[in-house]
N, C-alpha and C positions, 0 to 999 in steps of 0.2 A: 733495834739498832739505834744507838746514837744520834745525835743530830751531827758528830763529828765522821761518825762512818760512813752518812746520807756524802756529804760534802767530799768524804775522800771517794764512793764509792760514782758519783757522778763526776769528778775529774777522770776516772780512770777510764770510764766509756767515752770523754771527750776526747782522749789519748786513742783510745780506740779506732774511734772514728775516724781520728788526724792521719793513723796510721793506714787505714784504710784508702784512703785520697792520696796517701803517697805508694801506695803497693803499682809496680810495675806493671802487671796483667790481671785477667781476672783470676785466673789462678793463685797468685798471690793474696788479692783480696779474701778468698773465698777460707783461706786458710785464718783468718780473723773471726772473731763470733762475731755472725751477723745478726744472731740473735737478739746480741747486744745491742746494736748497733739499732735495730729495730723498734727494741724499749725505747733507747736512749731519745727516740725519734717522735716515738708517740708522747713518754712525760714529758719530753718540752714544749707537745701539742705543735709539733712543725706537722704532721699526718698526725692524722686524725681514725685512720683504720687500715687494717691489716693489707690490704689489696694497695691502699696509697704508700706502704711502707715496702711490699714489694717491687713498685712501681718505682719509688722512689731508689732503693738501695739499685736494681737495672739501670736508671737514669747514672748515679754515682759512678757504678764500675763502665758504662759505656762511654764515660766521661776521661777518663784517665788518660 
């Protein structure tokens, strides 16, 4: 992959994200890759491991 696919394909999960923080219910979120949202979470090293990103994404949707 490109250095320009890296850059559009990390905007798109910050899109992701954005959209996820604004989803109405957990329902709505849930319907978002959270998967994504997971990655997106670990390569900016905000968590550091899978249990901290489940922990984290719970934190997120009980926040809304």
């Amino acid at each position: 992959m490109s250095y320009y696919g890296l850059i559009r394909k990390k905007k798109r999960t910050k899109n992701k994200l954005k959209s996820i923080k604004r989803a109405h219910s957990v329902g709505c979120a849930l319907l978002y890759e959270i998967k994504g949202i997971a990655d997106y979470l670990i390569s900016e090293r905000k968590v550091d491991e899978i249990k901290l990103v489940k922990k984290e994404m719970k934190g997120l949707l009980l926040r809304m």
